[in-house]
C-alpha positions in Angstrom: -12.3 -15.3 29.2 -10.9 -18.3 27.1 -9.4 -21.2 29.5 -7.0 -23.8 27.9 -9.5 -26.2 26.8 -11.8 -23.5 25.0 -8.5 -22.9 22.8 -7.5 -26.9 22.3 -11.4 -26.8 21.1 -10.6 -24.3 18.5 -7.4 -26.1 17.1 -9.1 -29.0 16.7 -11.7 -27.2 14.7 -9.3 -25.4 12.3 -6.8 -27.6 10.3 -3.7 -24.4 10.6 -1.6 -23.9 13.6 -3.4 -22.3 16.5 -0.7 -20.5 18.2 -0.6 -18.7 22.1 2.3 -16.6 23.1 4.4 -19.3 25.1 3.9 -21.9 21.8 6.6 -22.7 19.7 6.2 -21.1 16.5 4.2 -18.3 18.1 6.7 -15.2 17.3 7.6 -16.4 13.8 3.5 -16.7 13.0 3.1 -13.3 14.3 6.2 -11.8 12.6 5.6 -7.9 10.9 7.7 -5.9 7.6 7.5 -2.9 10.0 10.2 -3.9 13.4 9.1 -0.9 15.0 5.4 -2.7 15.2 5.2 -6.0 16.9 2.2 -8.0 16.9 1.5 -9.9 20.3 -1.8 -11.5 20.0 -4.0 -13.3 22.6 -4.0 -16.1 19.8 -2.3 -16.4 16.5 -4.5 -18.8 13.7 -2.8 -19.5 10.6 -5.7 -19.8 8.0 -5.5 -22.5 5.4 -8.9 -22.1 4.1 -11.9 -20.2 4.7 -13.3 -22.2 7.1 -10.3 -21.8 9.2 -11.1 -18.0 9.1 -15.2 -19.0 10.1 -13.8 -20.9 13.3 -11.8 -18.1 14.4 -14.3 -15.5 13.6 -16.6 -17.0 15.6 -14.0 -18.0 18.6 -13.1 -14.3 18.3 -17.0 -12.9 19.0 -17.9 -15.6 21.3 -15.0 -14.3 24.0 -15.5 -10.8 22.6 -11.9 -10.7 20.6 -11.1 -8.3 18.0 -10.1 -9.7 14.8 -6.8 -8.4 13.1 -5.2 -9.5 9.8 -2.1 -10.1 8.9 -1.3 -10.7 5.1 1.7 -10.5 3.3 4.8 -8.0 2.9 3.7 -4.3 4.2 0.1 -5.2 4.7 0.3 -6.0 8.5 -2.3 -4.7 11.6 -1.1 -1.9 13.5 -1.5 -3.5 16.4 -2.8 -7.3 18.0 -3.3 -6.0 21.3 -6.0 -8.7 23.2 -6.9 -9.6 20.2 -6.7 -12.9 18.1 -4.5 -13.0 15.2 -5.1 -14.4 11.1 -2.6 -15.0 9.0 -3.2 -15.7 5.7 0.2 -17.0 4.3 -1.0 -20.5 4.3 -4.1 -19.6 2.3 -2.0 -17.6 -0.8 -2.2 -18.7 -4.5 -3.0 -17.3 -8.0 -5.1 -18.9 -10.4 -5.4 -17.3 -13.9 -7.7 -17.2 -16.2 -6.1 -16.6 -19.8 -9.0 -16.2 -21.7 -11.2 -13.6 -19.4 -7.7 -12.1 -19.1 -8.2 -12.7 -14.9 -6.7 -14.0 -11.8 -7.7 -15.6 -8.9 -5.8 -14.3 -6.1 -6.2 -15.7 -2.4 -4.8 -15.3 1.2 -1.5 -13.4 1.6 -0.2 -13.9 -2.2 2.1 -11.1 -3.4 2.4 -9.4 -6.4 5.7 -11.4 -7.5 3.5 -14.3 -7.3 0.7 -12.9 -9.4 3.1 -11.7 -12.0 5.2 -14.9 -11.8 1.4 -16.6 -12.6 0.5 -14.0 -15.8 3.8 -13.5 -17.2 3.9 -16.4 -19.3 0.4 -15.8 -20.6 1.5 -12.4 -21.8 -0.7 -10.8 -19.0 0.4 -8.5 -16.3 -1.3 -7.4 -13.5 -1.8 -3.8 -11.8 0.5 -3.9 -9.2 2.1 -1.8 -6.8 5.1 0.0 -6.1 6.6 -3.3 -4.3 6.1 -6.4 -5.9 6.5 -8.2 -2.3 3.1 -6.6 -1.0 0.1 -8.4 -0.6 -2.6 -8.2 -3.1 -5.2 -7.8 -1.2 -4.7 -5.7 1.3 -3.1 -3.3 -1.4 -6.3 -3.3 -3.6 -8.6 -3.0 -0.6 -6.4 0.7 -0.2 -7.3 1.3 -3.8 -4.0 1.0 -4.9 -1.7 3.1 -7.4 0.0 1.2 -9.8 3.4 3.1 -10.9 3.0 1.9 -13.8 -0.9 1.3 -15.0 -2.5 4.0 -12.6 -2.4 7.2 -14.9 -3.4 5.4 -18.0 -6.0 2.7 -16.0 -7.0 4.6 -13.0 -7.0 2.7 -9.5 -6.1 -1.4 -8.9 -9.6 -1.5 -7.0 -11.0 0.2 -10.4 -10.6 -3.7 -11.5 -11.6 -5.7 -8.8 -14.5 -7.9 -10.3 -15.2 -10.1 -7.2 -14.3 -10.3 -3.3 -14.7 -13.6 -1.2 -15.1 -12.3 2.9 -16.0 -13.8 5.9 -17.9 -11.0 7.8 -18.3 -10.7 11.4 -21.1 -13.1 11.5 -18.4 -15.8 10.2 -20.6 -16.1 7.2 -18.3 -16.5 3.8 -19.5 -13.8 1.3 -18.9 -13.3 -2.5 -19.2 -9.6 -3.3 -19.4 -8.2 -6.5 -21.2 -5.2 -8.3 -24.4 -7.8 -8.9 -24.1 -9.6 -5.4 -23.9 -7.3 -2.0 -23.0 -4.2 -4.4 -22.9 -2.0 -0.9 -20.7 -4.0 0.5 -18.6 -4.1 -3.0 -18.4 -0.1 -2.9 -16.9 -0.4 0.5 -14.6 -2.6 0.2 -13.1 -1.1 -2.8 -11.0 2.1 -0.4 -12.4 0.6 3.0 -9.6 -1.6 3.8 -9.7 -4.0 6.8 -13.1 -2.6 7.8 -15.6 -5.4 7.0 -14.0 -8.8 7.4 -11.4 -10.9 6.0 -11.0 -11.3 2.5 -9.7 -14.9 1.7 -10.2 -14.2 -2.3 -9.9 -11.7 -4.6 -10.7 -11.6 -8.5 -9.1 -9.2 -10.7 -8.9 -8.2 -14.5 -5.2 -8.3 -16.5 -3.8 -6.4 -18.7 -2.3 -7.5 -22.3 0.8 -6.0 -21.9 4.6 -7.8 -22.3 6.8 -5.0 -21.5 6.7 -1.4 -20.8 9.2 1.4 -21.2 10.2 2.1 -17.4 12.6 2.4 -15.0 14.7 5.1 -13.6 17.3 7.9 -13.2 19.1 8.6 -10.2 20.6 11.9 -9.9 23.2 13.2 -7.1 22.0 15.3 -4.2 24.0 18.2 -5.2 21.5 18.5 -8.2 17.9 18.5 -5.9 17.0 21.8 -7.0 17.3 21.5 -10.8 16.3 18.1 -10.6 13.2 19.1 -8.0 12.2 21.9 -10.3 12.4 20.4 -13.9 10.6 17.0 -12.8 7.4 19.0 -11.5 7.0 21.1 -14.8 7.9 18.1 -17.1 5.5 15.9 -14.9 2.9 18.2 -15.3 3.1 18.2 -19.6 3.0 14.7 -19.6 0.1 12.3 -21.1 -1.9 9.8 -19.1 0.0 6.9 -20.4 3.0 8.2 -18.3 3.5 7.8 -14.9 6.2 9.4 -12.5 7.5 10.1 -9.2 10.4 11.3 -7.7 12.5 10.6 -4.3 15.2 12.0 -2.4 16.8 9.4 -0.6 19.7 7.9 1.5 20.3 5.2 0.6 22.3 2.1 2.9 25.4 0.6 1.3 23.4 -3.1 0.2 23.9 -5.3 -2.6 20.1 -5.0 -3.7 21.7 -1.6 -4.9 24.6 -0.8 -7.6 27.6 -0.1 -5.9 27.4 3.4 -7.6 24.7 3.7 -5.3 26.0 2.6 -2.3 25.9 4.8 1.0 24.5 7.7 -1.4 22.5 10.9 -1.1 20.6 10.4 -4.1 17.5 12.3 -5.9 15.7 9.0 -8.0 13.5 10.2 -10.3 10.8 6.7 -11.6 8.8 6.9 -15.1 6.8 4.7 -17.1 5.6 4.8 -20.2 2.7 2.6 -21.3 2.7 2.7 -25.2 5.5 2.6 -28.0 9.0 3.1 -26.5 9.8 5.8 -29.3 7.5 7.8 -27.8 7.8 7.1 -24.8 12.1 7.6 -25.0 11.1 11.4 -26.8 9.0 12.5 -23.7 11.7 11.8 -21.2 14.5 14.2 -22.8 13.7 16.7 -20.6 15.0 14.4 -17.5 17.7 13.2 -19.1 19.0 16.8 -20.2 19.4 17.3 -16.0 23.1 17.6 -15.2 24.8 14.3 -14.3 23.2 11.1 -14.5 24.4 8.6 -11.4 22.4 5.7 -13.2 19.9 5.6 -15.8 17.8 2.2 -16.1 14.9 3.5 -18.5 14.6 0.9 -21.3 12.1 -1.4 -22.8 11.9 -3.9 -20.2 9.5 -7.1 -19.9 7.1 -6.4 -16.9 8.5 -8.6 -14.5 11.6 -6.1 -14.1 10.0 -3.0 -15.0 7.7 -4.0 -12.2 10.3 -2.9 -9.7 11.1 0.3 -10.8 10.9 2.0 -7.4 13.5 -0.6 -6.1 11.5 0.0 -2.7 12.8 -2.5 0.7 12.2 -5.8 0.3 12.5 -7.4 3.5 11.8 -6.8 7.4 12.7 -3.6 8.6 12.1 -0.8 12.1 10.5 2.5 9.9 8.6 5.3 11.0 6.4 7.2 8.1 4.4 9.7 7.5 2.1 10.8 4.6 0.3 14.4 3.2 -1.6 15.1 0.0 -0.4 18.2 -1.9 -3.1 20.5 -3.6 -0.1 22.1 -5.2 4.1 22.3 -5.7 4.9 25.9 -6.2 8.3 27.2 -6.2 8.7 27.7 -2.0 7.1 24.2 -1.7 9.8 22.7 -3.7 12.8 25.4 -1.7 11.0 23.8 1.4 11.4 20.5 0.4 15.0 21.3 -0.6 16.0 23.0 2.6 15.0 19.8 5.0 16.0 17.0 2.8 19.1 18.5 0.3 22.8 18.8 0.7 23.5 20.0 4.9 20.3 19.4 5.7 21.4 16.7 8.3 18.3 14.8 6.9 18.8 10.8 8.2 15.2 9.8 6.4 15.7 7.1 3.9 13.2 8.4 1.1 11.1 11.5 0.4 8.4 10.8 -2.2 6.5 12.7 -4.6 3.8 10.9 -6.6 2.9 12.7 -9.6 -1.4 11.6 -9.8 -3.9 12.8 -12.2 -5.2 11.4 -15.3 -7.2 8.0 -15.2 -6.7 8.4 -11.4 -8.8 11.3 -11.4 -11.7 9.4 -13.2 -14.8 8.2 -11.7 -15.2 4.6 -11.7 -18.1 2.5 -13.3 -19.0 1.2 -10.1 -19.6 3.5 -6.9 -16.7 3.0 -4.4 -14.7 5.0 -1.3 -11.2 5.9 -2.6 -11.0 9.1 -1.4 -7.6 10.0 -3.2 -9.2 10.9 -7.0 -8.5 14.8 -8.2 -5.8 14.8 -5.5 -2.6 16.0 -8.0 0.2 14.7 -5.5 0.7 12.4 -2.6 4.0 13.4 -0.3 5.7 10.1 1.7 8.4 10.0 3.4 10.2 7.4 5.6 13.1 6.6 8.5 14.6 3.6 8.7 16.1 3.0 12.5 15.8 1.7 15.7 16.9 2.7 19.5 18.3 6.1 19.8 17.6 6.8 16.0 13.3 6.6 16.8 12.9 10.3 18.3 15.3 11.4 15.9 13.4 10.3 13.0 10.2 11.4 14.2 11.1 14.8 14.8 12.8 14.7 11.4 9.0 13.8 9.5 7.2 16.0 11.8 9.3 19.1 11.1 9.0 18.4 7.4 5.2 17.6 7.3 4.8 20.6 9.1 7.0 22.9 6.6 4.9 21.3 4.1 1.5 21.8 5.3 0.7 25.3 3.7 0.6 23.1 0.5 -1.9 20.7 1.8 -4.6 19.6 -0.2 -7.8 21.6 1.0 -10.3 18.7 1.1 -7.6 16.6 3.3 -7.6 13.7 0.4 -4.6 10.9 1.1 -3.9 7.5 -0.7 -5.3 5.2 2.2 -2.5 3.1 1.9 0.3 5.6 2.7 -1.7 6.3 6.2 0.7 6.0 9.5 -0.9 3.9 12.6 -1.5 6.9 14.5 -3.4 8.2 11.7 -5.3 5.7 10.7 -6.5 4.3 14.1 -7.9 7.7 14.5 -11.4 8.1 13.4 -10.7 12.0 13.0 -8.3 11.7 10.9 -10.0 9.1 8.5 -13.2 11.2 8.7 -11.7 14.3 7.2 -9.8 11.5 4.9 -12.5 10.2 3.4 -14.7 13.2 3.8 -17.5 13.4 6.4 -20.7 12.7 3.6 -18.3 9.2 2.9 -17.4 8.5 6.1 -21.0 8.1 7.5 -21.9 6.2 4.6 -18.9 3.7 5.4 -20.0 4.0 9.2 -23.5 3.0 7.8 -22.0 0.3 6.6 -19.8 -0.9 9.0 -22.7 -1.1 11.4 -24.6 -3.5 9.4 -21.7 -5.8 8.7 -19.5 -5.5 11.9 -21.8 -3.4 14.6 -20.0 -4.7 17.7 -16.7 -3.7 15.5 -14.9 -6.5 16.2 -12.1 -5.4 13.2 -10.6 -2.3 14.5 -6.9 -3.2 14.0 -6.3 -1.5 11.0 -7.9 1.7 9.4 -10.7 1.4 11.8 -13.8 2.9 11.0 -15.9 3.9 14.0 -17.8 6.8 15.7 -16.1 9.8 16.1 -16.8 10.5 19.5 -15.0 7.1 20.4 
């Protein structure tokens, strides 16, 4: 065990705050996006450069600590339990490089940041359905873009380069020439294999897209549920769409049309001329009555948000299921628990409509286990005290209703995983498949064999 003067060695080794639970600082250095999920760590060290990351690494394994991460936005460790803390905040920034049409990202940088970076260069990157994640930890999920994914396939599809410090507390560049194993498993594996301080990716040469979305009144789930799922299913690559039913709180981050309202918010994007682009959305804009419609030819930076998903701190329980299929009693299902009576309290039910250059295999061998999987199902509650059983027996009886629809080979986008889920090696196993699994257990093995990162998406034996 670690006395006092073993942790006044480390912070004098490392040049960020080394922070123990009765420190000043302590709580807001271990702070989380999810309430519900507090980190309370042995140790907190905020990294400001790699070798801040070696010195705790090799604290961590020398008093036989686990290692968990903490980047930005969403991208948090289930749990700190006896373990020592990184943050990575201190470490962010985006460098980019106009004429490879790349960027540097590092630490805990968001996606704001990166597109705050490109913008100006006419570049945009592949980024998520929150511009206030982290980059990293969203590309290490593989990461579906709601606006590039159809057309370009998954963010980790253009990773060129990973810088990680491994659990020997060596400091790694991966790419497909150096460590191309290691590459492949980092690209789907998430927090599996060390901490990634640095991250390069390719850019796209794209201004603005056609994008946005329609938000439809509960009243009109059925028409809206039923005409979205044919019309998604006609569309070309280029377009990408989901749809949510939603409650939504009465916030200024939301028009006041909006406010307080049981909605059905249908999100598109179009990634090519806005004529055609405008034609291919009649269908959705012939449903009934249209609450708000923000479709338009936007610059990226906006159209970037279209999902208008949370932005700051807040207590949420969620749950995820891949769907092999949406026939007709799927969508009455989905109706039944989530429409008009329903007595539904969750904040947003999500459909992801997946397929075309999601479905491709990449150039380089990696372990997203999501591709051919046609839709991902996510839902969320937003509440604390007596409003946490409630919630939870809300998800459970709908992911239950909705099993029948399940995808046969159990395929999920990593990144939509609950703790529960993916702190069990079961569940990731059938996941990932058990052929993949093994091979990222092989991996594992060699790169982390006492497993000292098992905060997050751990990969480990089965029987354990």
């Amino acid at each position: 065990m670690a006395t006092d003067t073993d942790f006044q060695q480390l912070a004098e080794e490392v040049d960020g705050p080394v922070l123990r639970p009765t420190d000043p600082g302590y709580d807001a250095e271990c702070f989380t996006y999810n309430l519900l999920t507090p980190l309370r760590p042995v140790v907190a060290v905020g990294a400001t450069s790699p070798g801040d990351v070696q010195a705790a690494i090799r604290f961590a394994a020398r008093f036989g600590l686990a290692v968990a991460i903490r980047g930005g936005g969403h991208m948090q460790p289930y749990t700190a339990q006896d373990a020592l803390l990184v943050t990575l905040d201190r470490l962010s920034g985006v460098t980019v490089d106009v004429d490879r049409a790349t960027a540097r990202v590092t630490g805990a940088a968001r996606w704001s940041e990166v597109i705050d970076a490109t913008t100006p260069y006419g570049l945009a990157p592949m980024s998520g359905s929150s511009t206030t994640v982290a980059v990293i930890g969203y590309a290490l999920g593989g990461g579906q873009s709601p606006i590039f994914g159809r057309p370009h396939g998954y963010a980790s599809d253009h990773v060129r380069s990973f810088d990680i410090v491994t659990a020997d507390a060596q400091l790694r560049t991966v790419s497909a020439e150096a460590e191309p194993e290691l590459f492949a498993a980092l690209r789907g594996g998430k927090g599996n294999f060390g901490v990634v301080t640095a991250m390069e990716i390719a850019l796209f040469r794209v201004t603005s897209v056609f994008a946005g979305g329609i938000y439809f009144p509960a009243s009109q789930i059925k028409e809206v549920l039923h005409t979205w799922r044919d019309w998604a299913a006609r569309l070309p690559k280029q377009a990408t769409t989901s749809v949510a039913i939603q409650n939504l709180p009465p916030i200024d981050e939301y028009p006041e049309v909006l406010h307080g309202s049981h909605v059905v918010h249908v999100r598109y994007a179009y990634l090519g001329p806005a004529a055609t682009g405008r034609a291919l959305l009649e269908p959705m804009r012939g449903v009934g009555t249209r609450l708000l419609d923000t479709i338009a030819q936007q610059p990226y930076r906006e159209a970037a948000a279209l999902h208008n998903d949370p932005v700051g701190p807040i207590p949420y329980q969620d749950r995820s299921l891949g769907l092999a299929a949406l026939p007709d009693e799927a969508l009455e299902t989905l109706v039944g628990l989530t429409g008009l009576g329903s007595g539904s309290l969750l904040a947003s039910i999500e459909l992801r409509a997946l397929g075309g250059a999601l479905d491709r295999v990449p150039a380089r061998p990696d372990f997203v286990p999501s591709r051919g999987l046609p839709y991902q199902l996510f839902a969320f509650g937003v509440g604390d005290g007596a409003l946490i059983p409630v919630l939870h027996d809300q998800l459970e009886r709908l992911f239950a209703a909705m099993r029948p629809w399940a995808d046969l080979k159990h395929r999920r986008m990593l990144n939509f995983l609950s703790p529960e889920e993916a702190l069990d090696p079961h569940t990731l196993s059938e996941v990932y498949g058990a052929d993949n699994y093994d091979r990222l257990l092989a991996i594992k093995q060699r790169f982390d064999p006492h497993t000292m990162f098992r905060m997050n998406h751990t990969v480990r034996p089965r029987q354990a």
